[in-house]
Backbone as JSON, one array per atom type, in Angstrom:
{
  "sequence": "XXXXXXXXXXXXXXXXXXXXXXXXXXXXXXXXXXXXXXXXXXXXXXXXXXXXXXXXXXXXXXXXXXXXXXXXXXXXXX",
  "N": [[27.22, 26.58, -70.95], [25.04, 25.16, -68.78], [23.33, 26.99, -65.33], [22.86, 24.91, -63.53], [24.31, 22.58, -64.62], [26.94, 23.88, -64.64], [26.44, 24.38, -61.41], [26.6, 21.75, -60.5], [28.91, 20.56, -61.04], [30.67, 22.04, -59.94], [30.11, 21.26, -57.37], [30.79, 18.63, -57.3], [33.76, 19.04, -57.63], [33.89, 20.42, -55.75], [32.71, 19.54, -53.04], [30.76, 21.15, -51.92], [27.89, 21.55, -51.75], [25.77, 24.12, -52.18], [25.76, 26.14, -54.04], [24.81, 24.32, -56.17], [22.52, 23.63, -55.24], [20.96, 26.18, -55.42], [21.44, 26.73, -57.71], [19.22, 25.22, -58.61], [19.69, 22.6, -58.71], [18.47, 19.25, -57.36], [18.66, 17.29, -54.5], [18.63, 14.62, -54.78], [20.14, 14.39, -56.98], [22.7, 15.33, -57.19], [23.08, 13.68, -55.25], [22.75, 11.47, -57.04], [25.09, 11.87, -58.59], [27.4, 12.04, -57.1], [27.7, 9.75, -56.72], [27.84, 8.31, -59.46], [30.45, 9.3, -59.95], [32.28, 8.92, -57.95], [32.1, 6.08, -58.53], [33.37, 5.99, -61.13], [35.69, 7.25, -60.06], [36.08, 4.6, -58.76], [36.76, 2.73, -60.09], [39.1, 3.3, -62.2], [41.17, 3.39, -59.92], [41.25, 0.67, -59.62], [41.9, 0.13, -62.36], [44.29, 1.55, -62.19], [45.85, -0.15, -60.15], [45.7, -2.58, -61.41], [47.34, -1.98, -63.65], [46.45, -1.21, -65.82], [46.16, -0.06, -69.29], [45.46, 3.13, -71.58], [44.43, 2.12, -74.6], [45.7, 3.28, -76.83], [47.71, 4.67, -74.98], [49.2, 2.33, -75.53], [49.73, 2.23, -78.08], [48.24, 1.76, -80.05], [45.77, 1.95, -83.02], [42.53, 3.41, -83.44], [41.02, 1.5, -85.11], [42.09, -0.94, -84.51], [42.51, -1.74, -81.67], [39.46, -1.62, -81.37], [38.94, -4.13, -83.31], [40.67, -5.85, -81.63], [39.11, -5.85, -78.8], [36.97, -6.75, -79.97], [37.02, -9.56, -79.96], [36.39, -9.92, -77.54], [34.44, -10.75, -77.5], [33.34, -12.77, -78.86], [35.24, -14.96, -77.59], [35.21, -14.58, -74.86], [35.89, -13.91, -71.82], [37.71, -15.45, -70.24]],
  "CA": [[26.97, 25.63, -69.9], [24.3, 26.01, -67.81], [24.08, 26.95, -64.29], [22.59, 23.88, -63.14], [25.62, 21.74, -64.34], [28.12, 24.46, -63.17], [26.45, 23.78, -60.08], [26.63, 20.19, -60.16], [30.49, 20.06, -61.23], [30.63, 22.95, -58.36], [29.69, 20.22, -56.49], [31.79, 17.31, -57.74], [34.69, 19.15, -57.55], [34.59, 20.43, -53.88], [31.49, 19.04, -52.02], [29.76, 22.25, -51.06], [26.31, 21.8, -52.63], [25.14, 25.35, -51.79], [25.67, 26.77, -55.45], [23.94, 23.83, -57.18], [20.95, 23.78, -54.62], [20.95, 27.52, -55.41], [20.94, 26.56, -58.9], [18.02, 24.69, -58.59], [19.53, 20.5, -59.08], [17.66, 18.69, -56.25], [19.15, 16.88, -53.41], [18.89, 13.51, -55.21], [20.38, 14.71, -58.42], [23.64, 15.59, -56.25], [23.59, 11.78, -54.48], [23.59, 10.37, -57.67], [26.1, 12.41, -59.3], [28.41, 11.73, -56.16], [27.81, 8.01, -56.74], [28.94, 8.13, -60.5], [32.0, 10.15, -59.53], [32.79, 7.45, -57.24], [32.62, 4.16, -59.19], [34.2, 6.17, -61.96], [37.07, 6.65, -59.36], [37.3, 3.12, -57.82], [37.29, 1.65, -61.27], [39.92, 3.93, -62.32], [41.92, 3.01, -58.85], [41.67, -0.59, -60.13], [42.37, -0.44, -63.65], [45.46, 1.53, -62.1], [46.38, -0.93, -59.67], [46.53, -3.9, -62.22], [48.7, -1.55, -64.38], [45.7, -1.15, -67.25], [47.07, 1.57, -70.43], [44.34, 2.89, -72.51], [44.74, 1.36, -76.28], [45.8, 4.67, -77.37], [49.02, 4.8, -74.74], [50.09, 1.34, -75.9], [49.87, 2.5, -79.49], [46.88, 0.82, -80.84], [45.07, 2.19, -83.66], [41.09, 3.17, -83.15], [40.76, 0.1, -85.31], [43.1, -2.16, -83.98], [41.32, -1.38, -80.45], [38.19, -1.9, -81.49], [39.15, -5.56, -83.25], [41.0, -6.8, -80.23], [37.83, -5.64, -78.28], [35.84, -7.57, -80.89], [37.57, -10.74, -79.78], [35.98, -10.61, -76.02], [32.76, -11.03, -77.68], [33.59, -13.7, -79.56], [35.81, -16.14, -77.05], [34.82, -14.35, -73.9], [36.97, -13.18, -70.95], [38.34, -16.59, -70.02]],
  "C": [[25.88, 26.22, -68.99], [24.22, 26.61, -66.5], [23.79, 26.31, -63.19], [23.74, 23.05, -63.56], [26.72, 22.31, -63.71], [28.07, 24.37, -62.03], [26.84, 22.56, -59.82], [28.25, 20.08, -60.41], [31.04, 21.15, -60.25], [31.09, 21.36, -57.61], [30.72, 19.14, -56.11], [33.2, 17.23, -57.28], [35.35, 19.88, -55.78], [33.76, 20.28, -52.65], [30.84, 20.06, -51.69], [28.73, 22.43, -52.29], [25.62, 23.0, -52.87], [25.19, 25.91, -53.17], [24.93, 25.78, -56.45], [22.71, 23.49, -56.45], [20.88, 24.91, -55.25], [20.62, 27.81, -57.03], [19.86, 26.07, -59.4], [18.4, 23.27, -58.92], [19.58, 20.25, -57.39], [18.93, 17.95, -55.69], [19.86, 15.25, -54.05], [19.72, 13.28, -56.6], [21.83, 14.7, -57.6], [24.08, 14.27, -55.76], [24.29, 11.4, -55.83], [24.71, 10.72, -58.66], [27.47, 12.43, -58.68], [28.5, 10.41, -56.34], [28.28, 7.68, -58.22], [30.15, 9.05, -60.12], [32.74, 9.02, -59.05], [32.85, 6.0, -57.53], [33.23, 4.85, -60.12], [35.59, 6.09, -61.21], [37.68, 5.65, -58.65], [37.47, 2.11, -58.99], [38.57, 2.38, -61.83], [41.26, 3.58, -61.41], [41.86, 1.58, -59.3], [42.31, -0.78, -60.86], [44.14, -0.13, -63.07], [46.85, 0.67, -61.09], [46.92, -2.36, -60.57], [47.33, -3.19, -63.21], [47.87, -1.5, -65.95], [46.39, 0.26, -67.77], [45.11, 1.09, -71.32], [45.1, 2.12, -73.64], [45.95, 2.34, -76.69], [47.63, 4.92, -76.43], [49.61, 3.39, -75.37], [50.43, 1.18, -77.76], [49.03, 1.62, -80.45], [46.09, 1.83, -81.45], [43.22, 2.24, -82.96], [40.53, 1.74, -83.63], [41.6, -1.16, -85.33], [42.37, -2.23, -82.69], [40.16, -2.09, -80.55], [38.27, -3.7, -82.42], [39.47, -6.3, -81.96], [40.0, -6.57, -78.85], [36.51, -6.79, -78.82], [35.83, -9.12, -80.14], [36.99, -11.34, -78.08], [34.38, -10.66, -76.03], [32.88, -12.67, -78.28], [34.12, -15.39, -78.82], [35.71, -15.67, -75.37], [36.03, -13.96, -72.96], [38.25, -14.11, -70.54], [39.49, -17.04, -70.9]]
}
């Protein structure tokens, strides 16, 4: 790993930027790596509010999954 991402997951994991400035990832590299962190965790806080299971806890096959996935291409969300 390098020690530009160890900085950056430094980072992620307890806000003090000082080891991945130090590493050399820029200021803006840092924003937007705080801003995916954060829609990963308010979609996460959703799915777990409506009570979403991956495939995988409800016992669905990779290709069972991936059919009943197929199906919201097909007839849409509605």
């Amino acid at each position: 790993m390098s020690e530009r991402l160890r900085g950056a997951l430094h980072f992620l994991a307890t806000l003090d930027p000082e080891p991945a400035l130090g590493a050399g990832v820029s200021r803006a590299a840092l924003r937007e790596a705080a801003e995916v962190l954060a829609a990963f965790e308010l979609i996460t806080r959703y799915a777990d509010t409506l009570g979403a299971e991956p495939h995988s806890r409800r016992g669905l096959t990779r290709e069972q999954a991936i059919a009943h996935e197929g199906r919201f291409f097909e007839r849409g969300y509605a």
